[in-house]
C-alpha positions in Angstrom: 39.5 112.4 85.4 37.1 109.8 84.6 34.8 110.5 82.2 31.6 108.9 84.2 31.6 111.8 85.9 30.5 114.7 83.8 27.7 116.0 86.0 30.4 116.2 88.9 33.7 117.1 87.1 34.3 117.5 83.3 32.2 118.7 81.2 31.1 119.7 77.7 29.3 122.2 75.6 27.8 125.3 77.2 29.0 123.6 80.5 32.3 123.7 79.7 32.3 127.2 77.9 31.2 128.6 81.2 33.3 127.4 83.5 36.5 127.7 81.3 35.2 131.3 81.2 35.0 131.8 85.0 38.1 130.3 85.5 39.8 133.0 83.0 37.5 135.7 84.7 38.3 135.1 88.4 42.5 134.3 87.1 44.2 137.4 89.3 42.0 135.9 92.6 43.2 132.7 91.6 46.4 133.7 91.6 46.2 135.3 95.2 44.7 132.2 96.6 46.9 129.7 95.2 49.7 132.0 96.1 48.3 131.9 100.1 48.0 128.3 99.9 44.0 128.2 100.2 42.5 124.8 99.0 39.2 124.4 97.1 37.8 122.5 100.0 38.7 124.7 102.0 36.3 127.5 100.1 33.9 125.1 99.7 33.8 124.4 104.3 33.5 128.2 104.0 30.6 128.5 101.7 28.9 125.7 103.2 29.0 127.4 106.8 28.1 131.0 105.8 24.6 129.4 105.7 24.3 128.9 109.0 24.4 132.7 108.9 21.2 132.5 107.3 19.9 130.0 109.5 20.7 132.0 112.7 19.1 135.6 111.0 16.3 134.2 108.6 13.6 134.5 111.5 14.6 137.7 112.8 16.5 139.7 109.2 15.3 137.9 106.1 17.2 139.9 104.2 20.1 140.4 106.5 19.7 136.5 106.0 19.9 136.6 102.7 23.3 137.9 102.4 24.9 134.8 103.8 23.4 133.0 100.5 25.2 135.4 98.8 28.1 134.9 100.5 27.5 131.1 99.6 27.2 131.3 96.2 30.4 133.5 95.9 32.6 130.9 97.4 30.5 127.9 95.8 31.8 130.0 91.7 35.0 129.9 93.4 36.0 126.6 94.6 35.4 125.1 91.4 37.7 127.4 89.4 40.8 127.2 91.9 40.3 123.4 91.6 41.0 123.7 88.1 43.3 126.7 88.5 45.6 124.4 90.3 44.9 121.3 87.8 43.7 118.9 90.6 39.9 118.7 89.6 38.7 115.4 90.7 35.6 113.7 91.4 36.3 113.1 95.3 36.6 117.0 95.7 33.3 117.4 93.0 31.1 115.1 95.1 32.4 117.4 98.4 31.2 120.5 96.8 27.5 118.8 95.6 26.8 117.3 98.8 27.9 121.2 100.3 25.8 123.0 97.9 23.0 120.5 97.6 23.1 119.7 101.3 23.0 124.3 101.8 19.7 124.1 99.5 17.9 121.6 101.4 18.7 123.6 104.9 17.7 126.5 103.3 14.2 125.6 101.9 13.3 124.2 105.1 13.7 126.8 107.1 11.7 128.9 104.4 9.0 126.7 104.8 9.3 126.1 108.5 8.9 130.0 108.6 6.4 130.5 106.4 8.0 132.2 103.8 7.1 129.9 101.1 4.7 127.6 100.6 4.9 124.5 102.2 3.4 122.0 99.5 5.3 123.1 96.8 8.6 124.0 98.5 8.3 120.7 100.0 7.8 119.2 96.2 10.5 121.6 95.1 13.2 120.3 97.1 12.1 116.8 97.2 12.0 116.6 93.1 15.4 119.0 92.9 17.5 116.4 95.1 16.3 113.5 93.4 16.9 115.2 89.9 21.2 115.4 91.3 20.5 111.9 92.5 19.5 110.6 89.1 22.3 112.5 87.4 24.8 111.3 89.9 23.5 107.9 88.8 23.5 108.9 85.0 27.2 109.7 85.5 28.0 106.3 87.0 26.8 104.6 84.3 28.4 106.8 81.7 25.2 108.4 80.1 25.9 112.0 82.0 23.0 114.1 81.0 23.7 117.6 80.0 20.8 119.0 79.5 18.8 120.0 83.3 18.5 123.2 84.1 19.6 124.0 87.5 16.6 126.4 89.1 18.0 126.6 92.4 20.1 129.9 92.0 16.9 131.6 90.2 15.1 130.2 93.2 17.2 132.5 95.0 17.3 135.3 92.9 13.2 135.8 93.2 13.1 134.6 96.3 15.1 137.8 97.4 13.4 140.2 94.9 10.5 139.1 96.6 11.9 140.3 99.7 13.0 143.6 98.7 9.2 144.2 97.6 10.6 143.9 93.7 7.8 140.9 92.8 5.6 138.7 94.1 6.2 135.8 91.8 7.9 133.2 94.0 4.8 131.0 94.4 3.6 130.9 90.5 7.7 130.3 89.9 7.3 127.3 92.3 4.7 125.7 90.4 6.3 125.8 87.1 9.8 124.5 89.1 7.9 121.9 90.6 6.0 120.8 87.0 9.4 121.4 85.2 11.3 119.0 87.6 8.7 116.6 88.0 8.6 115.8 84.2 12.7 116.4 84.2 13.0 113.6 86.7 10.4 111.3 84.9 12.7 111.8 81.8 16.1 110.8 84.0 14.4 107.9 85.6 13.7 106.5 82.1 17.4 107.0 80.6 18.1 105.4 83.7 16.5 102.7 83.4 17.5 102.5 79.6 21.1 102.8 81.2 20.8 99.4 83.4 18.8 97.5 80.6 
């Protein structure tokens, strides 16, 4: 796999650790699925479709809603660890799953805001500064300075977003300020190696 692709496909450090460790984790479901013939593409269609699940219920059931994002993020740990289960990992079936999961974010935050469940300013900002943060590190890759170092908020997005639901917290707006400062400043930083990059 080529290495320009780091943010897509291979990577290093605590990256690596973690998905070496899911892979040895998840091995007996592995197994099973590469033993039916199932295809990581063909988790990541599923996963990508269980949201419009949450579509469908997130006016009427939040929380029944909410389940289909779980049922997202299960197949979206999967998908990359039967890919390298069955040793064919590649950049064309990396790019599939980013475009699935990032594409699943951006239809969920809108309808969160379209519905009033979060604030439409800074969800707005959110998403807008989160997709050009991948955008950047797509970029990085292709010019073979992958960045390792963003911290992906979206799945703790989620988490509070749902605790907030269940009547756990009320901190989903103050955690979308600091998202939206922490990725504006992230995405400031990216734009500069960036532009180092093409110099």
């Amino acid at each position: 796999m080529p290495n320009a692709f780091h943010y897509l496909g291979q990577k290093t450090g605590w990256k690596r650790l973690s998905e070496q460790s899911r892979t040895a984790l998840l091995y007996p479901l592995l197994k099973i699925l590469n033993d039916l013939g199932v295809q990581p593409w063909h988790l990541s269609a599923i996963g990508g479709a269980s949201l419009l699940g949450f579509a469908w219920f997130a006016r009427t059931d939040i929380l029944f809603a909410g389940t289909f994002i779980l049922i997202h993020l299960c197949f979206d740990a999967v998908d990359g660890a039967l890919a390298r289960y069955q040793g064919n990992a590649s950049p064309t079936g990396a790019i599939t799953d980013v475009a699935v999961d990032e594409g699943g974010f951006a239809l969920i935050m809108i309808i969160l805001v379209g519905l009033g469940y979060i604030s439409p300013l800074f969800g707005s900002a959110y998403l807008a500064l989160y997709l050009i943060m991948v955008a950047l590190l797509l970029m990085l890759d292709m010019q073979k300075k992958p960045y390792l170092w963003a911290i992906p908020t979206k799945n703790l997005f989620y988490l509070l977003f749902y605790m907030e639901m269940l009547d756990i917290t009320s901190i989903v707006e103050p955690a979308l300020i600091v998202f939206v400062i922490y990725m504006t400043m992230l995405d400031v930083h990216l734009f500069q190696k960036l532009r180092w990059a093409l110099s």
